[in-house]
C-alpha positions, 0 to 999 in steps of 0.5 A, spaced: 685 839 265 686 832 267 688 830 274 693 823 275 693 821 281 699 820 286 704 824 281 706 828 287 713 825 287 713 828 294 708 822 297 712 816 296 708 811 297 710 804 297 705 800 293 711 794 293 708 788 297 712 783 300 708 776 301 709 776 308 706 783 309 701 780 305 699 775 309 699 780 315 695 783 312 689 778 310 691 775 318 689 782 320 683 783 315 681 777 318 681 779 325 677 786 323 683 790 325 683 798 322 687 800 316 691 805 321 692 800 326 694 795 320 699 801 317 701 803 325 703 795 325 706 794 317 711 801 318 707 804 312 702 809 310 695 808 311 694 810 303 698 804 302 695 800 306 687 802 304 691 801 297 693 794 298 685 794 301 682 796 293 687 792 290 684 785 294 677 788 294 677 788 287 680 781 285 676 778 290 682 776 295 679 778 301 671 778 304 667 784 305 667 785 314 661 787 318 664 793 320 667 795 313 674 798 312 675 802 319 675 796 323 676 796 330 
C-alpha cells in the first residue's frame, strides 16, 4: 500500500503563495521568528507555512538560522 501525502481533501491547504506573502516570509525568516508565529501573522496553517520553509530550504532561497525552523 502506498501513502500520498495531503490526499485528505478534508485539509485544505493553500500551497499558493502571493509575492507579498513571500516577501513577509523571508522579512520574518530573516528575523528568526516561529513558523507558528509566521503562520499566526500570514492567516495560514503552520503545515503551509513549514511547507513554503521546505520549498525555500531546498532551492536555497532562504539561510539555515541559528535557532532552526522554531524560531523565536
Amino acid at each position: 500500500m502506498s501513502y500520498y501525502l495531503f490526499e485528505d481533501d478534508t485539509l485544505k491547504l493553500n500551497l499558493i503563495f502571493e509575492e507579498n506573502e513571500l516577501q513577509d516570509f523571508k522579512e520574518m525568516w530573516e528575523a528568526g521568528i516561529s513558523v507558528e508565529n509566521m503562520a499566526k501573522k500570514m492567516k495560514r496553517r503552520p503545515s503551509e507555512v513549514v511547507l513554503l520553509v521546505m520549498d525555500h530550504a531546498e532551492r536555497s532561497l532562504i539561510k539555515k538560522r541559528e535557532q532552526g525552523v522554531f524560531g523565536l
